[in-house]
N, C-alpha and C positions, 0 to 999 in steps of 0.2 A: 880824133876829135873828141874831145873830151863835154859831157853833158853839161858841163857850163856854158859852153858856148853858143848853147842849140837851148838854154834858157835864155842867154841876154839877146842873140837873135829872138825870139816869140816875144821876148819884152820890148823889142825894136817893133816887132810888127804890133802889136798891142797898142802903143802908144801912136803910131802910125792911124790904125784903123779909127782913134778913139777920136783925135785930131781931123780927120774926114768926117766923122760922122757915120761912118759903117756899123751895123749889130752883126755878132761875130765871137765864134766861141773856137777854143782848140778843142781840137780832139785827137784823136791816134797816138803816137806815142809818149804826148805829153800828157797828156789826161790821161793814160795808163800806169804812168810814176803816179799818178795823185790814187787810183782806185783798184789797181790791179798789183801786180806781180813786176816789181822795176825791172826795165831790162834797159839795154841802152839803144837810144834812137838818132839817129843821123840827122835829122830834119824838123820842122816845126810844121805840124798840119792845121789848117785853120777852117773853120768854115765861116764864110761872110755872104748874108743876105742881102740878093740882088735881084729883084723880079727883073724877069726876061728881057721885058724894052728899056731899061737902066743897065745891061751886062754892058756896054759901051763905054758908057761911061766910067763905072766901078774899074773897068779892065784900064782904062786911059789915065786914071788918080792911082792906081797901084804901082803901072808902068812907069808914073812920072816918078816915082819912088824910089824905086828898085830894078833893080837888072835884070833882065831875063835869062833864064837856065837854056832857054832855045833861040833859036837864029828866026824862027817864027812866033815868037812869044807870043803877040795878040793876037794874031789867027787860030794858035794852036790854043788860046783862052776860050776866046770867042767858039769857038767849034767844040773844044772837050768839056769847056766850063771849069777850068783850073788853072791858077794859072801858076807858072813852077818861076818860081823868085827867087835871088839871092840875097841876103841879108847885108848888111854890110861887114860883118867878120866871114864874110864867107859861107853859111851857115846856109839850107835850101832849104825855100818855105814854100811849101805846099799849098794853097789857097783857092778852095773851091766855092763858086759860086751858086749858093742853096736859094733855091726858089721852092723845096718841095713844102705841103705842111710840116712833116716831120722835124723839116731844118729847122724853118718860122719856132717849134716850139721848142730844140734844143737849146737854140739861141738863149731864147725868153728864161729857158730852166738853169739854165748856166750859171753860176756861182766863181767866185774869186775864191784861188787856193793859196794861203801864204804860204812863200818862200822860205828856207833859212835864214836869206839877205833881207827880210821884212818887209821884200813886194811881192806881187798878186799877182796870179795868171789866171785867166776868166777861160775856165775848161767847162767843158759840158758835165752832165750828172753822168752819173756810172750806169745808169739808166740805160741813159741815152748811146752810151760808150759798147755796150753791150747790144745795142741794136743798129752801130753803124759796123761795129764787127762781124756779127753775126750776115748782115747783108753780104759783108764782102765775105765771109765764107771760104777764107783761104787756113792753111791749114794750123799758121800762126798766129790767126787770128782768132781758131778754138783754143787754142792754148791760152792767149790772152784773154780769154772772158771764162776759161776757167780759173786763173788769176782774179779776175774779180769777183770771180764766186766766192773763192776761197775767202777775200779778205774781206768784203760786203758782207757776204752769206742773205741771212734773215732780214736786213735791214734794207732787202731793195725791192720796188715796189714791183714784184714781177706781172701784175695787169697791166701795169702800163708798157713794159717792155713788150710783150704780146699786140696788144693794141697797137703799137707803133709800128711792130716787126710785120703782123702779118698782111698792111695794105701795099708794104715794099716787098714781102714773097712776090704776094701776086703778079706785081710788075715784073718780076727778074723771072716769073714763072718757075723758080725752083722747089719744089715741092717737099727737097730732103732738109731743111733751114729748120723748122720747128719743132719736128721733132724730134733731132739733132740735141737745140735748146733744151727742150724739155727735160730730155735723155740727163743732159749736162746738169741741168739743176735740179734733180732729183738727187744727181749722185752726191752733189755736194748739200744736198737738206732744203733748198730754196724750194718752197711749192711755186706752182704753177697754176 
């Protein structure tokens, strides 16, 4: 599958969301080609703002869209808060439903990146990219936000990543996440 595909897919879901009326930014491995280390990605990640008593709704305008990747699609929505779609070329879009602050403010900081083709993809700040990484905590996931050290460095606003990262430690209760960060952005020059 070649990363063309898995841009006109996320420009399918994009013009989809804009058309509902959903706020709603990429993240994961498309906002990682805009601010990190390119690598290639299978999929299109999204996050779309849905307070709790609207997930029904959001999940039922998506559904009427797009195909489900499971045999349970809206229950498995409804219950994990994601819902796993397919594009119309095929292509699997990732779509989680953000009700936390942290989402509300990626959303809001979210910026349009031009393409080579002379359209936009409304990706989260690297900011932010670095602090839905650093949650998830897997071990490609430090590799990618050291990718965005490297090619950010100085220019990212590391209080605010802090601020955002460590009211989500809290919740996940993991304690080795920040200093981790810390560790990471020292090496490559980024204070903290």
């Amino acid at each position: 599958m070649s990363m063309h595909r898995v841009f006109l897919a996320a420009l399918e879901l994009q013009a989809a969301l804009e058309e509902i009326g959903l706020p709603y930014c990429f993240i994961g491995g498309l906002a990682l080609q805009r601010w990190g280390e390119i690598r290639f990605t299978q999929d299109a990640d999204a996050t779309v703002l849905s307070a709790f008593e609207h997930d029904d709704e959001v999940v039922e305008r998506l559904f009427a869209r797009y195909k489900s990747r499971r045999s349970d699609g809206p229950a498995f929505a409804l219950r994990h808060r994601v819902l796993l779609l397919e594009a119309g070329n095929g292509v699997g879009l990732d779509v989680a439903l953000g009700a936390l602050d942290f989402e509300a403010r990626a959303v809001e900081r979210a910026s349009f990146w031009m393409l080579p083709d002379g359209r936009a993809l409304r990706t989260c700040s690297a900011e932010d990219l670095i602090v839905h990484k650093a949650f998830a905590s897997r071990d490609k996931d430090w590799m990618d936000i050291g990718g965005i050290l490297q090619r950010q460095g100085r220019g990212l606003n590391s209080s605010q990543i802090f601020e955002d990262l460590r009211p989500l430690v809290r919740l996940k209760e993991d304690d080795a996440i920040l200093p981790k960060l810390e560790r990471l952005m020292r090496q490559h020059g980024v204070t903290s």
